[in-house]
C-alpha positions as CSV (number, residue, x, y, z in Angstrom):
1,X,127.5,123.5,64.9
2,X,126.5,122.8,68.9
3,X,123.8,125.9,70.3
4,X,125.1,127.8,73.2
5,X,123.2,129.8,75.7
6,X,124.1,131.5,78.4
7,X,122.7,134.6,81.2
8,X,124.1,136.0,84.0
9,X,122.5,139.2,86.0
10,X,119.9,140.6,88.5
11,X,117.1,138.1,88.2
12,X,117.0,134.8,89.1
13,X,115.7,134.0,85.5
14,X,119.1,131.8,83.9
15,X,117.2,128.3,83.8
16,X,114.2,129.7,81.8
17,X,116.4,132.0,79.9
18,X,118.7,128.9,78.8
19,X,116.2,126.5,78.6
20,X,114.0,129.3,75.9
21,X,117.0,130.2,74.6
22,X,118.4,126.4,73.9
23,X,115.2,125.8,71.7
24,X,115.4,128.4,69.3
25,X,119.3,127.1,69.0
26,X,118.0,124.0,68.6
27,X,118.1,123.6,64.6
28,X,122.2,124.0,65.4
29,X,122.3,120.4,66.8
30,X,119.7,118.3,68.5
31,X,121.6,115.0,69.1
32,X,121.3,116.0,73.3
33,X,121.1,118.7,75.3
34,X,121.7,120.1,78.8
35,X,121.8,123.4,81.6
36,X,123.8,124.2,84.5
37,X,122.9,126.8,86.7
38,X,124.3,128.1,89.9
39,X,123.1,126.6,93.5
40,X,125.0,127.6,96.7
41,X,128.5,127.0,96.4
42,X,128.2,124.1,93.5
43,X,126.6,124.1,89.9
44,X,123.5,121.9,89.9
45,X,122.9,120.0,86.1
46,X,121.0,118.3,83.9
47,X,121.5,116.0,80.6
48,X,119.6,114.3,77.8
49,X,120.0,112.6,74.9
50,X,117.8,113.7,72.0
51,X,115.7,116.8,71.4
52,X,114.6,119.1,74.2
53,X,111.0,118.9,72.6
54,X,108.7,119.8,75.8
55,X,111.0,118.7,78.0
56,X,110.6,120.7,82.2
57,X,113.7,120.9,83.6
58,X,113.6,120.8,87.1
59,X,116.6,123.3,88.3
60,X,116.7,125.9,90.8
61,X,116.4,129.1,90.3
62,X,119.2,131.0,89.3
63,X,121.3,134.2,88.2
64,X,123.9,132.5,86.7
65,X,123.6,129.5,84.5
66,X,125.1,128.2,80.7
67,X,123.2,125.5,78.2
68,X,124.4,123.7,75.3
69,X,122.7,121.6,72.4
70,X,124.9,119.4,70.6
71,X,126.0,118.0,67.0
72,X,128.1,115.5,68.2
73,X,131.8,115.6,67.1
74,X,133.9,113.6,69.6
75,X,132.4,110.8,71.4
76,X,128.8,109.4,71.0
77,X,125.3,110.6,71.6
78,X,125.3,109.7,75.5
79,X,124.2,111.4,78.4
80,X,127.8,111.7,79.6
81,X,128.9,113.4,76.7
82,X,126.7,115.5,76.5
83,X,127.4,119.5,77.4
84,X,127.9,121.4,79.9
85,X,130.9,119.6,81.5
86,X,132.0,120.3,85.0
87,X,135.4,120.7,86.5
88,X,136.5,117.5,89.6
89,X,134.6,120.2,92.3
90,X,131.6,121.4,90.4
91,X,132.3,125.1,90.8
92,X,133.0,125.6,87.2
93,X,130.6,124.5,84.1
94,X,132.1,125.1,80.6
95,X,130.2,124.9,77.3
96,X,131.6,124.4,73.8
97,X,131.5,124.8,70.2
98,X,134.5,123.5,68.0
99,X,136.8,120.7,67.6
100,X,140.2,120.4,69.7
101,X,142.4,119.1,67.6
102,X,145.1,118.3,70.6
103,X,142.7,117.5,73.2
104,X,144.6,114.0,73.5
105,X,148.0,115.3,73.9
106,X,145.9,117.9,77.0
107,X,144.1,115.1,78.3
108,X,147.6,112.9,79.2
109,X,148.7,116.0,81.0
110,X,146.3,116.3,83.2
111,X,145.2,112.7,84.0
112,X,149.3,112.8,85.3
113,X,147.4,115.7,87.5
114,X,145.0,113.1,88.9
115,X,142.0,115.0,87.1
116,X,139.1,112.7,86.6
117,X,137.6,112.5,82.9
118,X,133.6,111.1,82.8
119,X,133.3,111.7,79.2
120,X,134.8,111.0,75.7
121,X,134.6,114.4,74.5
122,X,137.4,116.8,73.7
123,X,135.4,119.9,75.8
124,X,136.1,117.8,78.9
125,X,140.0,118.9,79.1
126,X,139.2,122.2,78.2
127,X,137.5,122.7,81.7
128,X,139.8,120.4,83.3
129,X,142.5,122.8,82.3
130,X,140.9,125.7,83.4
131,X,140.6,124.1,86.9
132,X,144.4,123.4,86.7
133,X,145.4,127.1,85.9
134,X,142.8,128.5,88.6
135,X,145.3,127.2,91.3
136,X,147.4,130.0,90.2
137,X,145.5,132.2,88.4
138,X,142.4,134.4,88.8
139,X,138.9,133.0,86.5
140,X,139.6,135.6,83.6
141,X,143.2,134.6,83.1
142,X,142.6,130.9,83.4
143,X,140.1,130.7,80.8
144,X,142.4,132.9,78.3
145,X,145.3,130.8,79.1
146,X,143.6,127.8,78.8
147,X,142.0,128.7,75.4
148,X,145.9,129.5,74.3
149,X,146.5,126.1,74.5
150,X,143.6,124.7,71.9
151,X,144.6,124.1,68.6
152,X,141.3,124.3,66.5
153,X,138.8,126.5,65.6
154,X,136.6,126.6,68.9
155,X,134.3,129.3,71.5
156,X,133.7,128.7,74.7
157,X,131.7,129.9,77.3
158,X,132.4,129.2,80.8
159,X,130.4,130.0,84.3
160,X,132.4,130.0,87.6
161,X,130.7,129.6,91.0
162,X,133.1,131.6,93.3
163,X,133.1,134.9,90.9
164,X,130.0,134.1,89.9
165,X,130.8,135.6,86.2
166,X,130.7,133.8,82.9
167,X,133.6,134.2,80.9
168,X,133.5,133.5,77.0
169,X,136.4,133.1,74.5
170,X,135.8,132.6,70.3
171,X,138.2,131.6,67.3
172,X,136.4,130.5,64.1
173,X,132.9,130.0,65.2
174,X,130.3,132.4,66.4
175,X,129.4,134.1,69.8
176,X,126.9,137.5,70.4
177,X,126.3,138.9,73.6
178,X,123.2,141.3,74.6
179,X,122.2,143.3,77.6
180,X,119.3,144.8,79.5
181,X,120.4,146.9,82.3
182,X,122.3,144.7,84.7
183,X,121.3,141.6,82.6
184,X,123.6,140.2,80.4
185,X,122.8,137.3,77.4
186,X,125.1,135.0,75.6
187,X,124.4,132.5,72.3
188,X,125.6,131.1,69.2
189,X,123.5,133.5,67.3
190,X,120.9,136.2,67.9
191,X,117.6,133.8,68.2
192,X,118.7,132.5,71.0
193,X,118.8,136.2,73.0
194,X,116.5,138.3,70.8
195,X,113.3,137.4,73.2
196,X,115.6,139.4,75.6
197,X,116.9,142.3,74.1
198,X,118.0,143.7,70.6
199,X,121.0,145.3,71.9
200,X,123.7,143.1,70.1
201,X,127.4,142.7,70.1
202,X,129.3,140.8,67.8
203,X,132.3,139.2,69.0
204,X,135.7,139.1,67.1
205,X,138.0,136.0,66.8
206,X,140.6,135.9,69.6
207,X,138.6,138.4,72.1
208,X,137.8,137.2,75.4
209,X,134.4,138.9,77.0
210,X,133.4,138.9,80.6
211,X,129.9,139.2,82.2
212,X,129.2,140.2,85.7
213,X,127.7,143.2,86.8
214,X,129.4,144.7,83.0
215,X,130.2,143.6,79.9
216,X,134.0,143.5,79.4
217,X,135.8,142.9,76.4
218,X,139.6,142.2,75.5
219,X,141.7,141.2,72.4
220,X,143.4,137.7,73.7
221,X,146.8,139.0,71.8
222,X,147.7,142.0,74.1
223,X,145.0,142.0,77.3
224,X,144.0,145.4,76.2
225,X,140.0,146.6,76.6
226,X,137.9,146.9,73.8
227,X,135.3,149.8,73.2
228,X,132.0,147.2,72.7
229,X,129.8,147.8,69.2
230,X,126.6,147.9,70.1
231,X,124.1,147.0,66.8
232,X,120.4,146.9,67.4
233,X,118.4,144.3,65.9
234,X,115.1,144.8,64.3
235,X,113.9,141.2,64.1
236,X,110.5,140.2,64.9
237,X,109.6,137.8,68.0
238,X,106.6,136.3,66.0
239,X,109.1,135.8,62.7
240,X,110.9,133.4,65.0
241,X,107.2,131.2,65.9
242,X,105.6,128.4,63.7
243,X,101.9,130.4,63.9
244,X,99.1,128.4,62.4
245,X,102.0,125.7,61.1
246,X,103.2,122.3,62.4
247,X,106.2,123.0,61.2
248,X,108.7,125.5,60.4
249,X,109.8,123.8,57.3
250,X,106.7,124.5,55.6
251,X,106.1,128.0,57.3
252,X,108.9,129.0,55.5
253,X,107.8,127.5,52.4
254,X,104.8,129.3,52.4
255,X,106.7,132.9,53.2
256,X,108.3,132.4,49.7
257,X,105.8,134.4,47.4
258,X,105.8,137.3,49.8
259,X,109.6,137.2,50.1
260,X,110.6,136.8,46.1
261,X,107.7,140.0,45.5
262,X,110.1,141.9,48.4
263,X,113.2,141.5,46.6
264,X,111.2,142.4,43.0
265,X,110.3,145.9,44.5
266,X,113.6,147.0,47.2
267,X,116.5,145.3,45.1
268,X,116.9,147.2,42.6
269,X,119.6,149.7,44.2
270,X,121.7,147.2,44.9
271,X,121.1,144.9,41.7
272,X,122.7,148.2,40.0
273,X,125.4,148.0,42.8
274,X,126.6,144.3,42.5
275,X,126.3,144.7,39.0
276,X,128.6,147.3,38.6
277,X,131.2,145.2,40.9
278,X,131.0,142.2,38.9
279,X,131.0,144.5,35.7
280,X,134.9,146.3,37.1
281,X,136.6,143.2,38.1
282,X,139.0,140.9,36.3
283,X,137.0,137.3,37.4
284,X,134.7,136.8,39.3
285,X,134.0,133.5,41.9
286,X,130.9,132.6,43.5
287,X,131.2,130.6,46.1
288,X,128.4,128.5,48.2
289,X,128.5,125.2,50.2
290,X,125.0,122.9,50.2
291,X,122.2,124.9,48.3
292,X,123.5,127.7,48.3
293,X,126.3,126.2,45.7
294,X,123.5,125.2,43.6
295,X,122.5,128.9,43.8
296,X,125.7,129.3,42.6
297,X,125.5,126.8,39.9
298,X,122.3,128.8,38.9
299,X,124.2,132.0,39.0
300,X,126.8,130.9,36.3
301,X,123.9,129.8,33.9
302,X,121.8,132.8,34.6
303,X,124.9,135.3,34.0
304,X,125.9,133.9,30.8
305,X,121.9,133.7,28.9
306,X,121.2,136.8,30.4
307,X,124.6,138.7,30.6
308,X,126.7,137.2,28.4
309,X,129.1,136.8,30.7
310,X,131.4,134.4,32.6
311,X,131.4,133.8,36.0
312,X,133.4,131.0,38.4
313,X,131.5,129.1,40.6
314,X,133.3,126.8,43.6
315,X,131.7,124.9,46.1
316,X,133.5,126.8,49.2
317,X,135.4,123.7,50.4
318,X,137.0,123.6,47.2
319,X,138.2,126.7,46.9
320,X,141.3,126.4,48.4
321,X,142.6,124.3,45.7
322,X,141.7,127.4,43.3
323,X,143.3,130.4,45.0
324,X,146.2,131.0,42.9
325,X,143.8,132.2,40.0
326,X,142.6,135.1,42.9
327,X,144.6,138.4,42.6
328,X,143.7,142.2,43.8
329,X,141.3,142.9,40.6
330,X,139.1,139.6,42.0
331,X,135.7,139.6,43.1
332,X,134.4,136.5,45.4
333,X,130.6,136.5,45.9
334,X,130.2,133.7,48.8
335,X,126.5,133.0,49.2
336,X,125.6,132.1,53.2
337,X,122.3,132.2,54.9
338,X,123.6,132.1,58.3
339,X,127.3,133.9,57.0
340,X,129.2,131.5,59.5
341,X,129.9,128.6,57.3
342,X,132.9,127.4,58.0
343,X,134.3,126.8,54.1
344,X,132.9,129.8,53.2
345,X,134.9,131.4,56.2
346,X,138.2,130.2,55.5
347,X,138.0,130.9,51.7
348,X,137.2,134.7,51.8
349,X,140.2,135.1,54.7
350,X,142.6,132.9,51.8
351,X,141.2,135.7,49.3
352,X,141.1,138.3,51.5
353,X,145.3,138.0,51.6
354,X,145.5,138.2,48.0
355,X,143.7,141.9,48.4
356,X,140.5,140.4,46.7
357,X,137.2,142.4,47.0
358,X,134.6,140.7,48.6
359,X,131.3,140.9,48.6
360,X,128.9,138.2,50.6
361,X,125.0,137.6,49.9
362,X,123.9,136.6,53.5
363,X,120.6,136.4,55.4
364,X,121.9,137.3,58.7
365,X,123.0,141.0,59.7
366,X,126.4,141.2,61.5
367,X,127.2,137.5,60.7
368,X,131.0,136.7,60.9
369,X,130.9,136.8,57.1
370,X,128.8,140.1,57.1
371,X,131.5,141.6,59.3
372,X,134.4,140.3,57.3
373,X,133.0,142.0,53.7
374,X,133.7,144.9,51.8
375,X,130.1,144.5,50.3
376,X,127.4,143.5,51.4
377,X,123.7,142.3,50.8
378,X,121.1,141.0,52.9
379,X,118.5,138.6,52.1
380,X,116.3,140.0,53.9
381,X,114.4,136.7,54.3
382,X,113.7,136.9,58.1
383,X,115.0,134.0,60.9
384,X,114.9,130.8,58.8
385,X,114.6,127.8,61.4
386,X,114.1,124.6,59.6
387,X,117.5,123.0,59.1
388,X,116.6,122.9,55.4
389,X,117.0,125.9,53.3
390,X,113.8,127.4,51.6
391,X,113.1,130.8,51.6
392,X,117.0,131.7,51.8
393,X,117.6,129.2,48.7
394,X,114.8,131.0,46.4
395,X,115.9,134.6,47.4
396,X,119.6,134.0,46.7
397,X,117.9,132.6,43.4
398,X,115.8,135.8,43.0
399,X,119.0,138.3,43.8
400,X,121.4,136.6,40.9
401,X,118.5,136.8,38.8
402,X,118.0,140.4,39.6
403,X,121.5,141.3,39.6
404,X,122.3,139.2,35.8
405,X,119.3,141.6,34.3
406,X,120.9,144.8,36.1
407,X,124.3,144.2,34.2
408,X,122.3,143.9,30.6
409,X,119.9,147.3,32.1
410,X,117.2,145.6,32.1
411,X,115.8,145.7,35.5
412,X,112.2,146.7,34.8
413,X,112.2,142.6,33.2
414,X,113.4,141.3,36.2
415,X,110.7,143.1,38.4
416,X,108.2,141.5,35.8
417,X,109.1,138.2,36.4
418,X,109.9,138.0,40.0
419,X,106.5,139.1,40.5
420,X,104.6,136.9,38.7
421,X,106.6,134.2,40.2
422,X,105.6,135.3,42.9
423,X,101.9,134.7,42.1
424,X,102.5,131.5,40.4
425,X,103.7,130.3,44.1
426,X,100.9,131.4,45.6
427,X,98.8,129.3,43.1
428,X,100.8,126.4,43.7
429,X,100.0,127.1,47.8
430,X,96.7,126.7,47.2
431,X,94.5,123.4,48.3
432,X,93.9,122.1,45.3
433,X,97.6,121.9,43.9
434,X,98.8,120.7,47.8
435,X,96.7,118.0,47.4
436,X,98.0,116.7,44.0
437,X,101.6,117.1,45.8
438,X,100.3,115.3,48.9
439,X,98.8,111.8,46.6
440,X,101.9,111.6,44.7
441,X,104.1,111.6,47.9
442,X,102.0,108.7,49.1
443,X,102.2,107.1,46.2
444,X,106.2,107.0,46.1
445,X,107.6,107.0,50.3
446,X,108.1,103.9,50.0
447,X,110.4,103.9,47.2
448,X,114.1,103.5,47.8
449,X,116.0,105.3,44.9
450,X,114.6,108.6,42.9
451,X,116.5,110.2,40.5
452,X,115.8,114.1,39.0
453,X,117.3,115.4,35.8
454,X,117.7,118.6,34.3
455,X,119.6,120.1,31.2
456,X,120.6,124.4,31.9
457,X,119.7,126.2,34.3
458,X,117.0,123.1,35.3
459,X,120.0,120.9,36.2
460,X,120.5,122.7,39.2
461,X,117.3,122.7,39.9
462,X,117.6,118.9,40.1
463,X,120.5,119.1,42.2
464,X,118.8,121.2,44.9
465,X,115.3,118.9,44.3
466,X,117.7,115.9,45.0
467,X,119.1,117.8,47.9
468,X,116.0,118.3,49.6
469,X,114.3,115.1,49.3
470,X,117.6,113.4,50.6
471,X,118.2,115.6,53.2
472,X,114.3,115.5,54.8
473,X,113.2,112.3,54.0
474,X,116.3,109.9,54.0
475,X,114.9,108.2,50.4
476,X,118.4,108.2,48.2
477,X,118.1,110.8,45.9
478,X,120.2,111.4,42.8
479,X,120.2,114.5,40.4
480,X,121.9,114.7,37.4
481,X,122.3,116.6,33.8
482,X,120.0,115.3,31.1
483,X,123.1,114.9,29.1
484,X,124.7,112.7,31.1
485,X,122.4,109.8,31.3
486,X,123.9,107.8,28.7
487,X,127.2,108.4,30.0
488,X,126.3,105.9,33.1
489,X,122.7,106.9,34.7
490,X,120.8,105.3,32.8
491,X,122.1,101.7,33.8
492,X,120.1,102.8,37.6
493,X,116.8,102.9,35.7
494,X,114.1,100.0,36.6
495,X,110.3,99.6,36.0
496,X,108.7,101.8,38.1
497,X,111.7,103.8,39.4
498,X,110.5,107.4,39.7
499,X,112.6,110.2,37.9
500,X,111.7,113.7,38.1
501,X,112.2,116.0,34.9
502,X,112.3,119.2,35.6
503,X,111.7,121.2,32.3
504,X,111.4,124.6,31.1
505,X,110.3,126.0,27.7
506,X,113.9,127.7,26.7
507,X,116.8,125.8,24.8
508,X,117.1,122.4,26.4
509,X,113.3,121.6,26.5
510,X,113.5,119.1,22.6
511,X,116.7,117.0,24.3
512,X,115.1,117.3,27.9
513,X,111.9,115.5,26.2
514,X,114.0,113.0,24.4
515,X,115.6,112.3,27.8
516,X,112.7,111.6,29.2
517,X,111.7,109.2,26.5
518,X,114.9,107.3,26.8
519,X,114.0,106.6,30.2
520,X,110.0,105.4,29.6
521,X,111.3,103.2,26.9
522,X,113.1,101.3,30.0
523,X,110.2,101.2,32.2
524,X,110.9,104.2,34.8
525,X,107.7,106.7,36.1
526,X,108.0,109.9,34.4
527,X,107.2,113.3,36.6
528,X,107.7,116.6,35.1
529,X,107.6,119.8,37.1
530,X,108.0,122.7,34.6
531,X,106.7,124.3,32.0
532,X,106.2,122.6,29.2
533,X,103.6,119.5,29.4
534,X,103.7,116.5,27.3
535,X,102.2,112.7,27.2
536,X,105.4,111.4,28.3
537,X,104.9,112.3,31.6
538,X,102.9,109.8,34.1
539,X,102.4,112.8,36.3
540,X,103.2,116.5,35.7
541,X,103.3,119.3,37.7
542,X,102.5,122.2,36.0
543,X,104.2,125.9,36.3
544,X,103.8,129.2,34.3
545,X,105.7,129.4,31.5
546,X,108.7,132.6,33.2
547,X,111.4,132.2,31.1
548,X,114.3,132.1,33.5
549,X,112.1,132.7,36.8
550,X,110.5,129.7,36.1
551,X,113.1,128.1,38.1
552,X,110.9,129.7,41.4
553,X,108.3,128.0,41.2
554,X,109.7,124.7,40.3
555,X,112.1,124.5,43.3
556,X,109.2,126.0,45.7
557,X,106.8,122.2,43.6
558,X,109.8,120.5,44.7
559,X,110.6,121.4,48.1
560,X,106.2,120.8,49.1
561,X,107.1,117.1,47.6
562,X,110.4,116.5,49.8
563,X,107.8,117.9,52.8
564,X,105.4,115.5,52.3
565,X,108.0,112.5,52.0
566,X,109.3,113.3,55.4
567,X,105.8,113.8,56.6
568,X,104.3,110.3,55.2
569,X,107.2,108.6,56.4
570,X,106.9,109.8,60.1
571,X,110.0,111.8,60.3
572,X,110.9,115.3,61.8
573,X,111.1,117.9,58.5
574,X,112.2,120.8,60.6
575,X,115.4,118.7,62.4
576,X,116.4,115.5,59.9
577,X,118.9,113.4,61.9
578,X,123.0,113.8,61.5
579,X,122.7,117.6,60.3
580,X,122.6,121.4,61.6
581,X,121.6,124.5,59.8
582,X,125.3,126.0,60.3
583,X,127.9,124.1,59.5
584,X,130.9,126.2,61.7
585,X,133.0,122.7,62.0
586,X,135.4,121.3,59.3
């Protein structure tokens, strides 16, 4: 989940390109940071714990430096352990995402070697090893061989002084490279290069890439050179800024209306197109991990009112207890904004060997999982950078919806009601309604425990609510089905204790009302975000009335609240502490 950036080339530009470049990666762990760049015959470094924020390193000038941002795995959050990590002479700087899973049974080796270990990381032996190997190997083959040795899924990217080249090596978790004439570019993803240039290549597990005065690419199996793809990227520089925003959290919030209406007119084609998948195959699985399995959750509801059909839904970590249900005639849908989750990743290659089809909704274009599809459609959404999923949460929403009218021809409907959920959003981003959102987050920061419930598709709605207040604002919070509350739930309720309702006007609104009464009868503040308003509710939240789309503007209510929470109580809502926006580690 760590950031990697990395430049090598013409210009003595690699400090500010890492240092740029390591905070747009920034949302992939913040926990510390550091640079190495090049300086006479030694690399010269820098560490910190925490976020880079507006931090000035003070590095030399360089052509040839690597940077890291961390989620910590192995050892603490300590300056030491921070990345990049340096060989016993300096001359080589290594960088790393991934676990080693035998760095222990490595490290006894080489302290036998007399190598000297300052950290209490598994990256350390990794560059340790590489030192070992380069007293009887050239750069290129000790990095290969050393990466033979990891067990793990793991990329590296490693500088060396002498042949002033980087040298970078992926299994599992993600690497691009891009180039401008004699300057070459390397990061975890493409935000952290596209400032640069849009000429993108992918990298493939087990290939090994050089960058000098070329790109060079070989598969690790049989040392043969690889032709390079070469994909240019159309992104936007300003898409990846917070503009007139504090933060990107609720930039992205506020791109939603614009988004959904995008999707309502351009998905259409490929409605018809996933449709007619789902509609040939013998069972059908979507899978999801975080909100997008609640997308998921959403999918099965919306499939069966509106298509009267059946479709699995897994939370991707899961899967792999499930697999011997997949055969040929299968189709998995896994649901990724950034298409390099790691669950996600390892189920489609388990149902890829059962000759399953595959076909992955994803936000980012040439994404592991994008690459490893037989199908596949974008989100279209644009870079999202907050660590917590909006925009790429209601447009996964917006495609199922789409796609479960296509199957019952009715697409002209969903059109309809994507774009007036579209304007009901934009309603709800006005000053007048922010303001309501804003008093009531006061009003309930300091509360320990909230609890959201939901009946139908609303229940996961309440799930991703509870999701997003948890995840932003650290305030324990719980969602669950209406239905359930008297099987246990109910016992949590206390005077005062807020519980949010979310309510539509369809077939669970009579017992989502007489949930809600169960709970005022034991003291607890009533808010409802829906549809349908009633005197039991202390506070409501009102939405239009959308039939199944009024799901949009309910999530978009609840995601303003869990931004104001974080915001009242003092915290960052674009980087909440322990978590990353791609999760590439088990």
């Amino acid at each position: 989940m760590c950031g990697i950036c990395g430049y090598v080339g013409n210009k003595n530009i690699a400090r500010d390109v890492v240092f740029e470049g390591l905070k747009t990666l920034e949302y992939r762990g913040y926990d510390s940071w550091g640079i190495a760049v090049k300086k006479g015959n030694k690399f010269e470094y820098i560490k910190r714990i925490g976020k880079i924020g507006q931090a000035n390193p003070k590095l030399s000038k360089s052509n040839l430096g690597i940077g890291h941002t961390r989620w910590a795995t192995h050892g603490g959050v300590t300056i030491t352990n921070a990345h990049p990590h340096l060989d016993c002479d300096k001359k080589i700087a290594l960088v790393h995402n991934g676990i080693v899973e035998n760095y222990e049974e490595i490290k006894k080796e080489l302290l036998k070697k007399k190598h000297i270990f300052k950290s209490e990381t598994d990256t350390e032996v990794i560059v340790h090893l590489i030192e070992e190997n380069l007293k009887k190997q050239n750069f290129k083959d000790s990095v290969k061989n050393a990466f033979k040795r990891l067990k793990g899924l793991n990329a590296i990217v490693v500088a060396e002084i002498t042949s002033s080249q980087i040298v970078a090596v992926k299994n599992g978790t993600p690497l691009v490279v891009g180039y401008k004439d004699e300057n070459f570019f390397i990061a975890s993803d493409i935000s952290g290069i596209i400032e640069h240039t849009n000429k993108i290549i992918f990298i493939e597990d087990n290939q090994l890439i050089t960058l000098n005065k070329k790109i060079q690419i070989f598969d690790m199996k049989n040392n043969k050179k690889i032709q390079p793809k070469v994909i240019k990227i159309n992104w936007k520089i300003k898409q990846e800024k917070k503009g007139k925003f504090k933060h990107f959290l609720l930039k992205e919030i506020y791109e939603q209306p614009m988004i959904i209406k995008d999707i309502a007119f351009s998905f259409e084609q490929n409605s018809k197109k996933l449709a007619n998948l789902i509609k040939k195959s013998e069972g059908v699985f979507l899978l999801g991990c975080g909100s997008a399995a609640y997308t998921c959750l959403a999918g099965t509801y919306l499939f069966s009112s509106i298509s009267k059909i059946h479709l699995n839904f897994t939370i991707g970590s899961e899967f792999k207890y499930l697999e011997d249900y997949i055969t040929s005639k299968t189709l998995i849908i896994p649901i990724s904004q950034s298409g390099e989750t790691i669950d996600i990743l390892d189920s489609v290659k388990k149902a890829k060997n059962k000759k399953a089809k595959i076909a992955t909704i994803t936000n980012v274009l040439g994404s592991t999982l994008y690459r490893m599809s037989h199908y596949n459609f974008l989100l279209n959404a644009g870079p999202e950078k907050a660590v917590l999923a909006t925009k790429s949460f209601t447009a996964m929403l917006s495609q199922l919806f789409y796609t479960a009218y296509s199957i019952s021809g009715l697409t002209n409907e969903a059109k309809k009601k994507l774009i007036y959920a579209s304007k009901n959003i934009e309603e709800i981003l006005k000053t007048k309604y922010i303001k309501k959102i804003m008093n009531f987050a006061k009003k309930i920061k300091n509360n320990k425990h909230i609890y959201i419930i939901g009946r139908g598709l609303s229940y996961s709605i309440a799930l991703e609510t509870a999701l997003k207040i948890k995840e932003a604002s650290y305030i324990h919070a719980e969602g669950f089905a209406g239905g359930e509350l008297k099987h246990g739930p109910i016992a949590l309720i206390e005077k005062d204790t807020p519980v949010i309702v979310i309510i539509s006007n369809d077939e669970t609104k009579d017992e989502t009302l007489s949930n809600a009464q169960e709970i005022k009868a034991r003291g607890g503040q009533l808010i409802g975000i829906g549809s349908v308003k009633h005197n039991v509710f202390d506070i409501f939240f009102e939405t239009k009335d959308l039939g199944y789309a009024t799901m949009l503007p309910q999530i978009v209510i609840s995601q303003l609240l869990a931004y104001y929470l974080t915001i009242f109580k003092g915290y960052d809502p674009d980087k909440p502490r322990n978590l990353a926006k791609s999760v590439t580690v088990k």
